[in-house]
C-alpha positions as CSV (number, residue, x, y, z in Angstrom):
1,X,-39.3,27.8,-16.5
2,X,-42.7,28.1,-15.0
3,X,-42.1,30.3,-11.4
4,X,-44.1,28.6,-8.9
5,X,-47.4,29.7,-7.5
6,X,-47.6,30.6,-3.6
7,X,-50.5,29.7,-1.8
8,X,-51.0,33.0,0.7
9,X,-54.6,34.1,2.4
10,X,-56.4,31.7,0.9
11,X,-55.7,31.8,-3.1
12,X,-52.6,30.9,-5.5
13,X,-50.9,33.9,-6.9
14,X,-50.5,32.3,-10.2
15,X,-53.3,29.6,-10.5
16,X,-53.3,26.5,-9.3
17,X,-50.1,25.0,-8.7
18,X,-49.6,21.5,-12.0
19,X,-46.8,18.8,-12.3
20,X,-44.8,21.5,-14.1
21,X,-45.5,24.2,-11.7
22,X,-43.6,24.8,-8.3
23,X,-46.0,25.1,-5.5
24,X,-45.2,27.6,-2.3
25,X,-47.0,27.2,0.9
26,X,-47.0,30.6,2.8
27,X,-49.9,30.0,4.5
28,X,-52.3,26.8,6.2
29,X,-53.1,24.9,3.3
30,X,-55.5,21.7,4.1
31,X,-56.9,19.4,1.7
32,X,-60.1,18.6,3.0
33,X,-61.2,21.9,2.5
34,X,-58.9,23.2,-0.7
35,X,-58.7,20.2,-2.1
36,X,-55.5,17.1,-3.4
37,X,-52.7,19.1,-5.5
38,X,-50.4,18.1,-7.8
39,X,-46.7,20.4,-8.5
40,X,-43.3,20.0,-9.9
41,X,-42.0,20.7,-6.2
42,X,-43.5,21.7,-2.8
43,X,-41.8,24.2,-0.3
44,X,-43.8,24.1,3.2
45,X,-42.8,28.0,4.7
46,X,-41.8,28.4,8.2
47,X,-44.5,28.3,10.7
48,X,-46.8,27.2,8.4
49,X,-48.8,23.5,8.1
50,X,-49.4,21.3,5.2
51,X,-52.3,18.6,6.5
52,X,-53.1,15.7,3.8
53,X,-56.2,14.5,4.8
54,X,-58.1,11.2,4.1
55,X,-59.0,9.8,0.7
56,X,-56.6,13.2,-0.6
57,X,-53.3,13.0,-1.8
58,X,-50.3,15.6,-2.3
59,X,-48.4,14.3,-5.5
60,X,-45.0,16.2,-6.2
61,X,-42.5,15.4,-9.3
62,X,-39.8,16.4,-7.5
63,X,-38.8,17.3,-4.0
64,X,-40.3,18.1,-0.7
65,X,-38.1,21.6,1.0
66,X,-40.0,21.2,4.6
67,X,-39.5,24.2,6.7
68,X,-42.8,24.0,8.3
69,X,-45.0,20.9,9.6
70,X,-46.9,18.3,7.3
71,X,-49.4,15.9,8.6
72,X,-50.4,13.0,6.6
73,X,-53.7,11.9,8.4
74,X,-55.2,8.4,8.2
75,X,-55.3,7.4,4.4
76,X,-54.0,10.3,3.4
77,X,-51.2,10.2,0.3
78,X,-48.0,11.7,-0.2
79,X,-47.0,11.0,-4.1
80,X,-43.6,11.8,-5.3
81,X,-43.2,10.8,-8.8
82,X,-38.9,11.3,-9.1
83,X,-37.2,9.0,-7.5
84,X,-34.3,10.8,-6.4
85,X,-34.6,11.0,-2.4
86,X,-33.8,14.7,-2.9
87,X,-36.5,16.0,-0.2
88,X,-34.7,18.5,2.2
89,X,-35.5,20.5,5.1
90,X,-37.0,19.8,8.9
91,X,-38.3,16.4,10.0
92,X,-37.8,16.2,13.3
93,X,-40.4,15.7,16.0
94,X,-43.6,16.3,14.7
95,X,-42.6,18.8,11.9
96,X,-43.5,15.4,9.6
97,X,-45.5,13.0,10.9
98,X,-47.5,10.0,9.0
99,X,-50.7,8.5,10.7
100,X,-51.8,5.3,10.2
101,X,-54.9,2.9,11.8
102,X,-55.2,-0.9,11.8
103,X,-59.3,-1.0,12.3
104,X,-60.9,-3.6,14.6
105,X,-57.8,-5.3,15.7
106,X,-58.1,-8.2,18.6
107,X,-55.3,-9.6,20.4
108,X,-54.2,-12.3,18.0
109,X,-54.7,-10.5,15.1
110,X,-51.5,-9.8,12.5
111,X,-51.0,-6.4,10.6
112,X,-48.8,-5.8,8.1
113,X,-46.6,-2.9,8.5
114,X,-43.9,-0.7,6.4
115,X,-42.4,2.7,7.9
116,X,-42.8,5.5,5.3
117,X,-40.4,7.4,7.1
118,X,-36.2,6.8,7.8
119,X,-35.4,6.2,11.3
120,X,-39.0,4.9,12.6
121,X,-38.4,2.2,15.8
122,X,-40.8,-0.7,15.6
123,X,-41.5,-0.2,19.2
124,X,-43.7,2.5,18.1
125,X,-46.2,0.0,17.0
126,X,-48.1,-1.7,19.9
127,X,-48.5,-5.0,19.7
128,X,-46.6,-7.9,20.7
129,X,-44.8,-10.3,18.8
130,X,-43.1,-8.4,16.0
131,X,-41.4,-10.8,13.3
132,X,-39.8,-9.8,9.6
133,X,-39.8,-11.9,6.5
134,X,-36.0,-13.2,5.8
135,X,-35.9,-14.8,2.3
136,X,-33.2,-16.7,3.0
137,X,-34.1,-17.8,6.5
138,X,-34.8,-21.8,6.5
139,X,-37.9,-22.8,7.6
140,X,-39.8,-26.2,8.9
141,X,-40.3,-27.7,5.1
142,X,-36.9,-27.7,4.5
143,X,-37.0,-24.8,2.1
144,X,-36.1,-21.1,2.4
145,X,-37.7,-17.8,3.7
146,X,-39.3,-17.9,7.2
147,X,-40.5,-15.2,9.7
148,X,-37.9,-14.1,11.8
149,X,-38.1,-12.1,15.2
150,X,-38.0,-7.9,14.9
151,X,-37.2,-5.2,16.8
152,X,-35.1,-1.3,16.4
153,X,-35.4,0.6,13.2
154,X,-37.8,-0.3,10.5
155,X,-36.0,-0.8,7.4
156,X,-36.9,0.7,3.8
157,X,-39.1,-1.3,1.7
158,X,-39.1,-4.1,4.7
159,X,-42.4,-5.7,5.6
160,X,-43.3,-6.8,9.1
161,X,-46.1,-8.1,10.9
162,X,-47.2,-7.1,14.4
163,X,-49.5,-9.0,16.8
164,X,-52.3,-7.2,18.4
165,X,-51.8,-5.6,21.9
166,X,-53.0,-7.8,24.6
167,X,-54.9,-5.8,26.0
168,X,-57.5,-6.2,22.5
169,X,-59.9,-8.3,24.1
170,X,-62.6,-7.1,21.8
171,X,-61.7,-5.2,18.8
172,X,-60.3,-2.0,18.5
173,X,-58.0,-0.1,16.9
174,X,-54.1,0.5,16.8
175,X,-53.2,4.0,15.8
176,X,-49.5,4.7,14.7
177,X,-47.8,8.2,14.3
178,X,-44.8,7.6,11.6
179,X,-42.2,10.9,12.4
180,X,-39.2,11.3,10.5
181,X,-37.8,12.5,6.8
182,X,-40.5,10.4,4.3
183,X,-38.8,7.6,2.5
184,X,-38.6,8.2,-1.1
185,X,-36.3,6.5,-3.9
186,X,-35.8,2.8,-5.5
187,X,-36.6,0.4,-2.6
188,X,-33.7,-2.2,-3.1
């Protein structure tokens, strides 16, 4: 068994964390200016911040152990390649949070949503008329599925679309800070 490399004032004490190499965080570590990763698991250390930024990605075979804060910024990518939802560790309040941005969004406009994290309340989306698709809802052609109306905790793996706030006369965008333990496992 490989030990796992720590990432501490700026370098990797044993090269560059792989898929088959754990990966300690014991210091800042931000991939917009050290770069995506890949490792066979990924402690963040007390104190210390993990921030995935855009058009990066963290990918991890196994678990996340989250002792200190990770920010996922705007198309930003967490990849974790077992499916076991073994991550562990602190996700409360903004020790774990997931942004996401619906560009240019008017008042009528629909966007597609999915929480990445357990226990995320669709009222943190702005926007009015929130509606989930039921498969076995009836609808107006006589057959099944239809869009039904939505509101409390976003389920795993469950779509939804959200309405534009009112208030998007002209276009603009809808920010949306996912916090909570990252969703991770077989989607059924």
């Amino acid at each position: 068994k490989t030990q796992a490399t720590i990432w501490t004032a700026g370098a990797w004490t044993k090269g560059i964390p792989d898929i088959s190499k754990g990966a300690i965080l014991n210091d800042t570590y931000d991939t917009a200016i050290h770069g995506s990763i890949s490792c066979c698991s990924l402690e963040v250390r007390n104190t210390r911040m993990l921030t995935i930024a855009p058009n990066t990605y963290v990918e991890i075979q196994n678990r996340l152990y989250n002792l200190g804060t990770v920010l996922i910024q705007n198309d930003g990518q967490l990849v974790q390649i077992n499916e076991s939802d073994n991550n562990s560790g602190t996700y409360t309040g903004t020790r774990f949070q997931v942004e996401r941005t619906a560009k240019n969004i008017q008042k009528l406009d629909y966007v597609y949503w999915s929480s990445p994290v357990e226990g995320f309340n669709l009222s943190g989306i702005n926007g009015t008329h929130k509606y989930y698709w039921d498969t076995t809802a009836a609808n107006i052609n006589g057959s099944q599925g239809n869009w039904l109306p939505a509101s409390g905790v976003m389920n795993k793996g469950q779509g939804y679309i959200v309405r534009g706030p009112a208030a998007n006369v002209s276009p603009a965008d809808v920010p949306v800070s996912f916090r909570g333990k990252p969703h991770n496992g077989q989607f059924i």
